[in-house]
N, C-alpha and C positions, 0 to 999 in steps of 0.2 A: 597393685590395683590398676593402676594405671596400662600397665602393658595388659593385662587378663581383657583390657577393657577394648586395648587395639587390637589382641587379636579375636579379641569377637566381631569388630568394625571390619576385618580383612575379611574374616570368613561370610560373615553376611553380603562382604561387594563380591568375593566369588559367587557364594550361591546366585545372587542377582546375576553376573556372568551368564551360568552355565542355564539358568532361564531363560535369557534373552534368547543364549544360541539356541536353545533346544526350540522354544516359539520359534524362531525365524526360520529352520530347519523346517518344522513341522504347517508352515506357512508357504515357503517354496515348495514343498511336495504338494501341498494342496492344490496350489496355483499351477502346478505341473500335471494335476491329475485332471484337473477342468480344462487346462490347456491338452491333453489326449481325448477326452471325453467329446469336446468339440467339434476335431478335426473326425473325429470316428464318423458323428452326427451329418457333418459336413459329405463325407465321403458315402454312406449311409443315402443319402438325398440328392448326391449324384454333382455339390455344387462347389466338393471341394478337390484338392490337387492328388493325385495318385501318392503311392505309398516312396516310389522312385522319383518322383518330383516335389516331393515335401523335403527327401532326404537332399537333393541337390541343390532345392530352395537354401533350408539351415546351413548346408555347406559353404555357399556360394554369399550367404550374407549372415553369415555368422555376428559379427559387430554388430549389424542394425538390430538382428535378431536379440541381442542381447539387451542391446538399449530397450526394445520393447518390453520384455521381462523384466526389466530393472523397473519403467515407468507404471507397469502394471501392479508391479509390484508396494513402489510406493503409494500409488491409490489407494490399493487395497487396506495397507495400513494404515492411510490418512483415513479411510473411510469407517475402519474400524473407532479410531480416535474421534470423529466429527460425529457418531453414536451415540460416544459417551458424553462430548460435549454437551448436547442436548438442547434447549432454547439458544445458546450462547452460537451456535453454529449458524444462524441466523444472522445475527447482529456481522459474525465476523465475516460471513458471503458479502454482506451491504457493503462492506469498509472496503473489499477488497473490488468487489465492483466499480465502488469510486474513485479506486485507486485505479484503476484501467484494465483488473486480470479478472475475464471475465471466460477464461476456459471453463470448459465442466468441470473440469479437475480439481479447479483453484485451492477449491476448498480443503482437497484430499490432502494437495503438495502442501499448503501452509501449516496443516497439522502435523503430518512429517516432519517438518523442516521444524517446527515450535515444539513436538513433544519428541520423536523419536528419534532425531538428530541429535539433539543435548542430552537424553539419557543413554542411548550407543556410545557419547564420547565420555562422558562420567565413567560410563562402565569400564570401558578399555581404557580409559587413565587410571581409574584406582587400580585395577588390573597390572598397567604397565609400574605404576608405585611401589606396586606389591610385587614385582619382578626385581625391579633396582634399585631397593631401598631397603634397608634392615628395615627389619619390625623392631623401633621404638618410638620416643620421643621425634626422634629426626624426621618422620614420616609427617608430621602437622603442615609444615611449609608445602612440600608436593600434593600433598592432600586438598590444600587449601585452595593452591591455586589450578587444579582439574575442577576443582567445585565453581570458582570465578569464570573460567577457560567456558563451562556448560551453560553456566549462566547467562555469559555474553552471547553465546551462538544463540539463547532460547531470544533473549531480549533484541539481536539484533536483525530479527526480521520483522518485529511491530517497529522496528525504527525506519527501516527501508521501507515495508508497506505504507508508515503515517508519512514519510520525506516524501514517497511518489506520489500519494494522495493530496496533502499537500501542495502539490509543484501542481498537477493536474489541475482542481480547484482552481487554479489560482493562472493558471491558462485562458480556463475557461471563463471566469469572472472579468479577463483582460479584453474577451472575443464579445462578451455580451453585449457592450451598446454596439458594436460593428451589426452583430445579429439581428439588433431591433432598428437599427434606422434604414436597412434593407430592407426589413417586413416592411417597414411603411411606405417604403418607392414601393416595393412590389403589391401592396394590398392596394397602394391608391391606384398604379397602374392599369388592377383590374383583377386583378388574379385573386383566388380564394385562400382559404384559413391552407389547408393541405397540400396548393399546386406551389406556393408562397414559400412555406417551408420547406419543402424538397427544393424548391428552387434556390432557395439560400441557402441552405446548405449544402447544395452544389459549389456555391460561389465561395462558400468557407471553407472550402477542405484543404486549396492551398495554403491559404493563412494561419489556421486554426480547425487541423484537424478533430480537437477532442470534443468542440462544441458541435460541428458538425457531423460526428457521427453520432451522438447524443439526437439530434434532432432527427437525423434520418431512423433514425431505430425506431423513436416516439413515431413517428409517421408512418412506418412498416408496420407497428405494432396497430396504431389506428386502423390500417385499411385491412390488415389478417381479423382482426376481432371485432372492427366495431363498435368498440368498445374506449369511444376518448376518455373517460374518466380514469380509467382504470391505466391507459395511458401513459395519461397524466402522472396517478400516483406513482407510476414505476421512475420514471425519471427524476418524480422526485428524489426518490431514491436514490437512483445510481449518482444523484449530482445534489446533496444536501446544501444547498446554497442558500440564501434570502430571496437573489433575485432572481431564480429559477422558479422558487415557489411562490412567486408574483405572479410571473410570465405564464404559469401552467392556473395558476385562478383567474387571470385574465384571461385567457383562453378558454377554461371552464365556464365563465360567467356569460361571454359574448355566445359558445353554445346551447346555454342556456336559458338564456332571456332575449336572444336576438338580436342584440346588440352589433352593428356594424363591425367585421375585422379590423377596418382601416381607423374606426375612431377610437376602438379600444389599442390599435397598438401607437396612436398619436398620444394617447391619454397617459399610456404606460411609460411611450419615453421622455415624456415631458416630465413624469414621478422619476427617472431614473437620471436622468441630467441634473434634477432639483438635489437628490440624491448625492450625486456626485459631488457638486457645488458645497455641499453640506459637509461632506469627508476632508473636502482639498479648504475650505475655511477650520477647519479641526484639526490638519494638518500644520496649517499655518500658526494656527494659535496655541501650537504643542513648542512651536520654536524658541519663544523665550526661552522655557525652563529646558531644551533638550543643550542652548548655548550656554548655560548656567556656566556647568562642568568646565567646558572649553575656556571659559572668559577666569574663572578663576586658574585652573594650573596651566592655563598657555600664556592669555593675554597680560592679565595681572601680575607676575613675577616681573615680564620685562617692563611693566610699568613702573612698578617698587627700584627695579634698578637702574631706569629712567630718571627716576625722582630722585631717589633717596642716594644715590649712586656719587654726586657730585659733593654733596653732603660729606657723606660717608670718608672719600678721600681727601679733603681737607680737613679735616679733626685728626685723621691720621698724618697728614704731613706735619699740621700742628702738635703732633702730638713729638715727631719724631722730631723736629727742630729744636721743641724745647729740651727733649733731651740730649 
């Protein structure tokens, strides 16, 4: 029973095999025939290369030519997969925006890389298992670990995306009172909500690039649309922070009801130093119990054999004399 049972397990990761290839085949011809269809369109409109310089083109950069086929190719397929994903392809654009990959593509590559990279390498290990491995019992261990092997590749790009996400965040949250006690030289100096923020974030790009293009994007986006609310909400976005989405209803609010630049951003760093104050006393008062540990298996033994130590070897000496 048991073998009837692996070789139905073998035959089914073939046929999954020869599907994969037959898609992928039937996928590159596609992308090969809108890639001819194109150049035709192109040549047709008078805006693309001759029939003898397309062929010299492909000759002469064959490599790069390929790399493009390859990258177009995995969109394609990412784009397929970001379809089915459906609402969730949303959520997973934000995360990666705040993680810093903010290509058109992002989205296409991270679905590749999540769905069609671990089931290509499942496929071609149970594949290779089933190459050099009797069909029986023995086959569980290799089996096992191609299924672990697929798993790690799918799990370890939500690990690199949330570690860069992460680490970014946490750049950013480093640059933020730099940011805001520059708005306030530069608001009180004279300068407005807009020429203020470009202007700091001139000044930040040395120190703290990620805040700084963060704020210049918000201000690009302000002056293309018109539109600071909307703004606003986007960065909140790309930078889900607390004290972003302070900074962006502080800014909202002083648009809105007129409110001086210079006294809402005096008002806000006063809130964000109090802030601080409040974290680093939180800090401190986490210290007892984080020394707990330390005071018992470091301090504590060489105390016991401080004390107890001298003790200890005279009962022994006494003990050895009397006998």
């Amino acid at each position: 029973m048991s073998d009837q049972l692996m070789q139905n397990f073998v035959w089914l990761a073939f046929g999954g095999l020869v599907m994969f290839i037959l898609g992928l085949a039937a996928l590159l011809q596609t992308e090969r025939d809108r890639t001819r269809l194109t150049l035709r369109l192109s040549r047709v409109n008078g805006t693309g290369p001759a029939r003898r310089e397309s062929r010299v083109g492909r000759q002469s950069g064959s490599l790069a030519h390929a790399g493009a086929q390859l990258r177009r190719l995995v969109a394609r397929m990412g784009e397929r997969l970001s379809a089915v994903l459906g609402g969730e392809a949303r959520e997973t654009a934000d995360d990666l925006s705040s993680a810093g990959f903010r290509s058109r593509d992002a989205l296409l590559i991270y679905a590749f890389l999540k769905s069609v990279l671990p089931s290509a390498a499942l496929i071609g290990g149970l594949a290779w298992v089933l190459v050099t491995t009797p069909i029986g019992v023995g086959m569980i261990f290799p089996v096992a670990k191609v299924i672990a092997v697929a798993l790690g590749m799918s799990k370890s790009v939500d690990f690199v995306v949330d570690r860069k996400r992460k680490t970014r965040l946490a750049r950013i949250r480093r640059g933020f009172p730099d940011m805001l006690e520059l708005l306030v030289i530069s608001s009180e100096a004279g300068l407005g909500p807009q020429p203020a923020l470009q202007r700091v974030a001139t000044e930040l790009q040395a120190t703290n690039p990620e805040i700084a293009g963060e704020v210049l994007q918000m201000v690009s986006e302000m002056r293309m649309t018109n539109d600071r609310r909307a703004a606003y909400d986007k960065m909140n976005i790309r930078v889900p922070l607390p004290e972003i989405g302070v900074f962006t209803q502080t800014l909202d609010q002083s648009d809105t009801y007129g409110t001086p630049f210079s006294r809402a951003m005096r008002t806000l760093i006063e809130e964000q130093r109090a802030n601080r104050l409040m974290a680093v006393e939180e800090k401190a008062a986490r210290l007892p119990v984080i020394m707990t540990l330390p005071l018992i298996f470091c301090i504590m033994p060489a105390v016991f054999v401080v004390l107890v130590g001298p003790a200890a070897l005279s009962v022994f000496d006494n003990i050895l004399k009397g006998g």
